[in-house]
C-alpha positions as CSV (number, residue, x, y, z in Angstrom):
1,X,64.7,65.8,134.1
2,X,62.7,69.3,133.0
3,X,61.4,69.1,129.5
4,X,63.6,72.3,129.2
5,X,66.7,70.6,130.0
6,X,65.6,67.4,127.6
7,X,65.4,69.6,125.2
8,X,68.8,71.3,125.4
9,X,70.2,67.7,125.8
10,X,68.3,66.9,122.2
11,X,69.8,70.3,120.7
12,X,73.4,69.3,121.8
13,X,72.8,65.5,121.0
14,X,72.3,66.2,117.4
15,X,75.2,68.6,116.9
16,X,77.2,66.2,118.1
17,X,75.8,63.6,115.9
18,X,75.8,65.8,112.5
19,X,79.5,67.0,113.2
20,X,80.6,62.8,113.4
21,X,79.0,62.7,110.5
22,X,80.4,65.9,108.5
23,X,83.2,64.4,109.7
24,X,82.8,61.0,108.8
25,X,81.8,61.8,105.0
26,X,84.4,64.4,104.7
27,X,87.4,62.0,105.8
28,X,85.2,59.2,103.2
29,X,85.2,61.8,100.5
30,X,89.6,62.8,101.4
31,X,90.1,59.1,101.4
32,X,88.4,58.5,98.0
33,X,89.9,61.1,95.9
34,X,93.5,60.7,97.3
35,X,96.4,59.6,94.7
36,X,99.4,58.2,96.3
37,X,102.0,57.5,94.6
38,X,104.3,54.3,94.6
39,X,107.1,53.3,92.2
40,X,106.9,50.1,90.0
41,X,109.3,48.3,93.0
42,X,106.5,49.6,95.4
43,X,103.5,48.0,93.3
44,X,106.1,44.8,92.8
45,X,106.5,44.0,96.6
46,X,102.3,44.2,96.9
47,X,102.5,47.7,98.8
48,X,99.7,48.6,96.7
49,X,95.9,47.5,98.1
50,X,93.4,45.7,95.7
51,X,91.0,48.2,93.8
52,X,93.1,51.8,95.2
53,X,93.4,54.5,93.2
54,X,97.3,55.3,92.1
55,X,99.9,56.9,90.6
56,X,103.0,55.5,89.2
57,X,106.3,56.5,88.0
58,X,109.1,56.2,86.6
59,X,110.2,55.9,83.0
60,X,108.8,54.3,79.4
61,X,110.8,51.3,79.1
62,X,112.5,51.7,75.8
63,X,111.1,49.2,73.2
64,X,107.7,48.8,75.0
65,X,105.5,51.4,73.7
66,X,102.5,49.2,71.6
67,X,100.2,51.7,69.8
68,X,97.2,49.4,68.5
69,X,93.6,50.4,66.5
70,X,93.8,54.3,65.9
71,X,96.5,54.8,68.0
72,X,94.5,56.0,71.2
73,X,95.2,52.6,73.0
74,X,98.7,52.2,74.4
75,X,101.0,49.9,76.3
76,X,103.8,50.4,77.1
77,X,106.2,49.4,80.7
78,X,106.6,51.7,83.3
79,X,110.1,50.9,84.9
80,X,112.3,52.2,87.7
81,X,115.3,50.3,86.3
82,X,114.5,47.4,89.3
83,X,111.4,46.7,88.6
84,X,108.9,47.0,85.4
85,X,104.9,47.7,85.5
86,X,103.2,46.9,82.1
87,X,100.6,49.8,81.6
88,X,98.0,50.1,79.5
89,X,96.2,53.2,78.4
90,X,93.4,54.6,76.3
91,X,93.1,57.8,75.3
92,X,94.8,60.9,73.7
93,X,98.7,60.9,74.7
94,X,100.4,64.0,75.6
95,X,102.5,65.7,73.0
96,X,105.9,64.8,74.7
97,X,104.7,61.4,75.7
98,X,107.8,59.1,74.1
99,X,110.0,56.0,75.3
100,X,113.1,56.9,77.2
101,X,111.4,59.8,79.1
102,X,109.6,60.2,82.8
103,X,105.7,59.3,83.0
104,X,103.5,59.9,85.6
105,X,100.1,57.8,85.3
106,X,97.4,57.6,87.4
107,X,94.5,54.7,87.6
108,X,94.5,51.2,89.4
109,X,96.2,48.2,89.2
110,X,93.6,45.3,87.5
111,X,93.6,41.5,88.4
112,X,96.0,40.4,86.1
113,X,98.3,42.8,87.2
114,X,98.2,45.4,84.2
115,X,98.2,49.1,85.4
116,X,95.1,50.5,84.1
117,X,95.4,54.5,83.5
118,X,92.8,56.7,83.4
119,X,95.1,59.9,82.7
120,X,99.1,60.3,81.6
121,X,101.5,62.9,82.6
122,X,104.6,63.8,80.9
123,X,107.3,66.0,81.0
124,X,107.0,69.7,79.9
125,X,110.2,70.1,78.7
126,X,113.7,67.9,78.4
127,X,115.1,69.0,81.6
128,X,112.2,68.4,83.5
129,X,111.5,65.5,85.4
130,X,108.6,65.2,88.4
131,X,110.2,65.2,91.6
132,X,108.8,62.1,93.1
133,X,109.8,60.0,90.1
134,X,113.8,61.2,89.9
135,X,113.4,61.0,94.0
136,X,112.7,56.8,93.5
137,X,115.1,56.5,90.4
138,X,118.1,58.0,92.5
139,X,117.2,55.6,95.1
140,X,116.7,52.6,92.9
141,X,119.9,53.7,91.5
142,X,121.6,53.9,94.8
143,X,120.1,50.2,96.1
144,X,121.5,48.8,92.7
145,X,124.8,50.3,93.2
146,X,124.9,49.4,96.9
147,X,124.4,45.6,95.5
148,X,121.2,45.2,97.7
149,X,118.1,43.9,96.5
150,X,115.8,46.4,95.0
């Protein structure tokens, strides 16, 4: 082989070698900061991998909100009327934040099973409800009135 041609063989060696790794850091980077979200029967039937970033939905159970110290640590249920996900929060609550009414909260689910939010999302308004959390209340609705199993 020609040093010429080695060359040229080096040149498109390591394009090929920093584009699988562009790649490679960009799909680690997608994966990383990527918030799917699940229901509470979702997280209840273990859908949910150890340590993965989340979002839940559904509704504030009513009767479960806990406000303790200041005020800026909460816990409260997080319910799709099958199954219920105790969530616990620190922080400032959004204004409309209030049991009986759609939440969207994102964080990780801890050892002992506890949803641990690092942010809360409420409704803007009271006709508004996220899509993806009336989406899995219709069809928890529809399972329980079908008589299956949620």
């Amino acid at each position: 082989m020609t040093p010429a041609r080695k060359q040229k063989l080096m040149i498109v060696g390591s394009i090929v070698l920093g584009s699988a790794v562009a790649v490679a850091l960009m799909l680690y980077a997608f994966n990383q900061g990527l918030n799917v979200f699940f229901t509470p029967t979702e997280i209840a039937e273990g859908k949910v991998g150890a340590d993965q970033n989340i979002r839940i939905g559904g509704m504030v159970k009513m009767g479960s909100l806990v406000k303790q110290g200041a005020g800026t640590t909460i816990t409260f249920i997080a319910t799709d009327t099958n199954e219920d996900i105790p969530v616990a929060y620190t922080g400032v609550l959004p204004d409309l934040f209030r049991e009986g009414q759609g939440v969207v909260a994102e964080g990780r689910i801890d050892a002992n099973g506890v949803f641990q939010a690092n942010s809360i999302l409420a409704k803007h308004d009271e006709n508004y409800m996220s899509a993806e959390v009336k989406a899995a209340l219709d069809a928890a609705a529809e399972r329980k009135a079908a008589g299956g199993t949620p």
